[in-house]
ZAMARGU-4260 file (C-alpha; in steps of 0.2 Angstrom, whole numbers, plus 5000, padded with zeros to 4 digits):
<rodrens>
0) 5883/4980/5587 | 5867/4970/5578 | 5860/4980/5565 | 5842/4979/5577 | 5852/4988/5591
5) 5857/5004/5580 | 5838/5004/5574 | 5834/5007/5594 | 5847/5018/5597 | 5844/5030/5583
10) 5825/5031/5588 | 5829/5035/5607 | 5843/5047/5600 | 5827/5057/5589 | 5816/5059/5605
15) 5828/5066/5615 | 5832/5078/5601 | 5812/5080/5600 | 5811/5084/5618 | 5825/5097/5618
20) 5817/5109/5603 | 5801/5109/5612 | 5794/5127/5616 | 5792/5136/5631 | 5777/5143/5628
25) 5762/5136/5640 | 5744/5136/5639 | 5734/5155/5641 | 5737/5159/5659 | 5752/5150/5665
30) 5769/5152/5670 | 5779/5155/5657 | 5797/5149/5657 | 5812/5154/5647 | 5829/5146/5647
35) 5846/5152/5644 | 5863/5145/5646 | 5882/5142/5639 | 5890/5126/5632 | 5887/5117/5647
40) 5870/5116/5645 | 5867/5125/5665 | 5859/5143/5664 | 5844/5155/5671 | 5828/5150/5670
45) 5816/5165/5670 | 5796/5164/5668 | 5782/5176/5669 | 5764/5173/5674 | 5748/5183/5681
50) 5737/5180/5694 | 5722/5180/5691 | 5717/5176/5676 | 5699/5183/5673 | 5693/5200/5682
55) 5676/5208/5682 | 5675/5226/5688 | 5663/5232/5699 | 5647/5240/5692 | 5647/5254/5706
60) 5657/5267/5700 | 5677/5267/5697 | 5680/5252/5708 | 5697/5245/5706 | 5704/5228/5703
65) 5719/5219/5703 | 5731/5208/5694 | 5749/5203/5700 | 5761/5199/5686 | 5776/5187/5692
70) 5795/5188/5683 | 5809/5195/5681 | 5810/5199/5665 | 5804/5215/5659 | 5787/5217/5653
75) 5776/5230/5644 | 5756/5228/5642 | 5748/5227/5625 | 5728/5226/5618 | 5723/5237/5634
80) 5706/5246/5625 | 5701/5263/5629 | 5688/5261/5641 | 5701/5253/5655 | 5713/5261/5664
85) 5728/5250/5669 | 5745/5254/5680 | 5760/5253/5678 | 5759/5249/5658 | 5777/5243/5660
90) 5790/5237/5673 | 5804/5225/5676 | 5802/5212/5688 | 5784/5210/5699 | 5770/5222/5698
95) 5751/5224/5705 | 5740/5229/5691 | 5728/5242/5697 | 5713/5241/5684 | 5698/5255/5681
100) 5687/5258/5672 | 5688/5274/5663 | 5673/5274/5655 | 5654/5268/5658 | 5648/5254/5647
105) 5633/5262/5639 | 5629/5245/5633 | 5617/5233/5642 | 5627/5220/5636 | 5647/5214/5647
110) 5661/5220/5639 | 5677/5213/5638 | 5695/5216/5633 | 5711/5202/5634 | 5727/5211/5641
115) 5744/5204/5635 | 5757/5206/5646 | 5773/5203/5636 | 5792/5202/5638 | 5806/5200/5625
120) 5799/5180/5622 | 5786/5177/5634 | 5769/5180/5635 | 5754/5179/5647 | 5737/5186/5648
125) 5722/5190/5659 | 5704/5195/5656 | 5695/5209/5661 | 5674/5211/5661 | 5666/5226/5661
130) 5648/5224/5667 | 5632/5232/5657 | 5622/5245/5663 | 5607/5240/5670 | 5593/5247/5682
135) 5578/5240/5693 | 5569/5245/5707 | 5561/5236/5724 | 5542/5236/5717 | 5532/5240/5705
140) 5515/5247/5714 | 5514/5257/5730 | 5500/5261/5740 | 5496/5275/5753 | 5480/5274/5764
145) 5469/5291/5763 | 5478/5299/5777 | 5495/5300/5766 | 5512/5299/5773 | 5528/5292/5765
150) 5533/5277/5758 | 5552/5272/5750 | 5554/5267/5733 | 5573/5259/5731 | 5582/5258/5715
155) 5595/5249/5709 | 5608/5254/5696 | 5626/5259/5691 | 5620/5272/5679 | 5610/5289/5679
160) 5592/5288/5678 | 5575/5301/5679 | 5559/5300/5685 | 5544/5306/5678 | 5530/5310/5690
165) 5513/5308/5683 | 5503/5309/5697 | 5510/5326/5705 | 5494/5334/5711 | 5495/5321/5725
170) 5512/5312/5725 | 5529/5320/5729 | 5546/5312/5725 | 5561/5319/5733 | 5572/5318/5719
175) 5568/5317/5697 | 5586/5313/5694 | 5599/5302/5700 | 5614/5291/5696 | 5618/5273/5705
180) 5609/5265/5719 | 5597/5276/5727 | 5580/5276/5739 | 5567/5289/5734 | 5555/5295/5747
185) 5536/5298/5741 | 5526/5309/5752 | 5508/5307/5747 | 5495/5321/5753 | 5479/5316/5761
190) 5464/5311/5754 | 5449/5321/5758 | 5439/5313/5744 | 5431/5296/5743 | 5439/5293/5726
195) 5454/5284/5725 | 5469/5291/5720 | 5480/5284/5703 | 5493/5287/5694 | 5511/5281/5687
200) 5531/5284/5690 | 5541/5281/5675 | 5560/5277/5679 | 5569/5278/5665 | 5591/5272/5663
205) 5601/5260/5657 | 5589/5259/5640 | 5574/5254/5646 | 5560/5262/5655 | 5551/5257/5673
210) 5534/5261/5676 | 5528/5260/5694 | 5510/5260/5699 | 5504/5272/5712 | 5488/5273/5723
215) 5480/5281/5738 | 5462/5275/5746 | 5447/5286/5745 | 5442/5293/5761 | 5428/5286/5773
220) 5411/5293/5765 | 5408/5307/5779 | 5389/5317/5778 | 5379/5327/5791 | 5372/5343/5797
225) 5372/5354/5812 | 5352/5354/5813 | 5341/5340/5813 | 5324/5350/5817 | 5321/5371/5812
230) 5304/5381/5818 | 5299/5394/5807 | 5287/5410/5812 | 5272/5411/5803 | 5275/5426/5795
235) 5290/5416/5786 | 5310/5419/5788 | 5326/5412/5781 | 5337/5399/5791 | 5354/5390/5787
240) 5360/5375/5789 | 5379/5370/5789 | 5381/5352/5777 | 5399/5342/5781 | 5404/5331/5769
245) 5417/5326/5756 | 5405/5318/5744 | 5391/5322/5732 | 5374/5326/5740 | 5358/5333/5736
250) 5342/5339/5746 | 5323/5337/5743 | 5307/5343/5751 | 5291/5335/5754 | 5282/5351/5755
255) 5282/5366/5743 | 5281/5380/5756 | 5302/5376/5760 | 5312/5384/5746 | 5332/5380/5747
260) 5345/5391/5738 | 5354/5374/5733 | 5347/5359/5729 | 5362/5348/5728 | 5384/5349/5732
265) 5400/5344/5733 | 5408/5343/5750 | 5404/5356/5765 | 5393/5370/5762 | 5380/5380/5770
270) 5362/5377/5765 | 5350/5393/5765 | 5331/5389/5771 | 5317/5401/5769 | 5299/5397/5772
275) 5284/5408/5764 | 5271/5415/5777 | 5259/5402/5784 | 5241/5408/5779 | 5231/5393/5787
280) 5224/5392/5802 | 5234/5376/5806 | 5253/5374/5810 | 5262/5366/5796 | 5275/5353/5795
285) 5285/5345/5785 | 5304/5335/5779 | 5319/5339/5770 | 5331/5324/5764 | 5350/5325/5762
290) 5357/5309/5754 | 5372/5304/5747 | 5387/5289/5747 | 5372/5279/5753 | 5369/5289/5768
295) 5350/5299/5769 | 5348/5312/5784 | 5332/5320/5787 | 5328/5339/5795 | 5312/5340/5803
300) 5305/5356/5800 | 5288/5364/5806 | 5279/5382/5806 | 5269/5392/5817 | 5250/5396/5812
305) 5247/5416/5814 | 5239/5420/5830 | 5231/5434/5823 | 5222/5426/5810 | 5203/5423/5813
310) 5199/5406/5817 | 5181/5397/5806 | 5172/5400/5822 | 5176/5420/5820 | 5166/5418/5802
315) 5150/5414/5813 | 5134/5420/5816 | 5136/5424/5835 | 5123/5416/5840 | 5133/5400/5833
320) 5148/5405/5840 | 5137/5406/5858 | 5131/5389/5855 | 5151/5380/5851 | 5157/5387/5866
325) 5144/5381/5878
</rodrens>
């Protein structure tokens, strides 16, 4: 043989001897195969993989997930952290993985841990994700008209969380604590004032802190009185009159011989009159003014002379008196 043709032969004769040392050992996630066998070169071929290859746990409570490991070799589990519940831990043969989370992640942040599933010589592995805690809600302001009602709030979350109420002499929540996704009912009372109510929900879980603005109109400006006009006798008497409102008013008099026991309010209230004794000879009339929110209602009120009370023509001379009537 020419000395060229041993040069090829001994380099065909290395690769072949290259090819036959080479591992079994193949990329992160694969089938794995191990080879056994006698003199003859013919043997079992066993292998072991999982499926799949990355897992992330629910965020709603203990969900479970799955992994199925394929062999038939035996196996046993190893790097599984604390947190993460997994069975069986060991087996011969195939298996379904049931994976829980034992533990909440108090961080915001994922965590993750990577399971080895090993046997005497071959290796596989899977990753498991464990979601952060985390919290939000379906708005940030919520409005009620003046006549209240209720209005839902959802929240949304794998953790527990609390509510503060800072606007509780108007708002209700039907629950200050909770834990996972939730809908809270606010109940708002009504509004009799013509202010507008405000105030804040603060939501806090999952490190962080939710504040939700809260409103209710003011009511429509309402003012008025059950009298409109009031006689008095001339010797003087009291009188009341009924004010309805949910606002500020305040009352004035254009003439001095109406007194009032209030001269301004807030809201309904009955209004005491009294008008001194009428001394002239003439009757005497005059105007009260109730205003407020931009709205101004009058009372008319009059009083009676004294029929009793000599007229001018009783102070004269009779004969004077004579002539006037003729």
């Amino acid at each position: 043989m020419s000395s060229m043709k041993r040069k090829w032969c001994g380099l065909l004769c290395m690769v072949l001897m290259l090819v036959s040392c080479t591992s079994d050992i193949e990329p992160y996630g694969a089938t794995l195969k191990e080879s056994s066998g006698g003199s003859g070169g013919q043997g079992k071929t066993s292998s072991l993989s999982v499926s799949p290859t990355t897992v992330t746990l629910s965020d709603q409570g203990e969900a479970t997930a799955y992994v199925t490991a394929s062999t038939d070799l035996s196996w046993t589990l190893a790097d599984v952290p604390s947190w993460l519940s997994v069975s069986p831990k060991s087996g011969t043969g195939n298996a379904t993985l049931s994976l829980t989370a034992s533990a909440e992640n108090p961080s915001t942040e994922p965590r993750t841990a990577v399971i080895t599933v090993s046997s005497s010589s071959l290796n596989a592995q899977f990753t498991v994700t464990q979601p952060g805690v985390h919290l939000s809600v379906g708005s940030t302001s919520v409005s009620f008209t003046a006549s209240g009602g209720t209005q839902s709030l959802t929240v949304t979350s794998n953790t527990s969380w609390s509510i503060q109420n800072n606007a509780s002499s108007w708002l209700r929540c039907n629950t200050a604590t909770g834990k996972g996704n939730a809908t809270i009912t606010l109940s708002a009372n009504e509004n009799t004032s013509i202010s507008e109510n405000s105030g804040e929900l603060i939501i806090s879980g999952a490190e962080k802190n939710i504040t939700v603005q809260v409103s209710q109109a003011g009511a429509t400006p309402t003012l008025s009185v059950d009298q409109t006009n009031l006689s008095f006798v001339a010797n003087g008497e009291s009188k009341t009159v009924s004010i309805t409102s949910n606002m500020s008013w305040e009352i004035e008099s254009n003439v001095s011989w109406i007194t009032c026991d209030k001269t301004s309010g807030t809201g309904d209230a009955t209004i005491r009159l009294t008008a001194a004794k009428n001394t002239s000879a003439a009757v005497r009339n005059g105007k009260l003014t109730i205003s407020g929110g931009g709205k101004v209602l009058t009372i008319d009120v009059s009083q009676a002379v004294d029929t009793n009370m000599p007229s001018e023509d009783d102070n004269l001379p009779p004969k004077t008196q004579s002539a006037r009537k003729r």
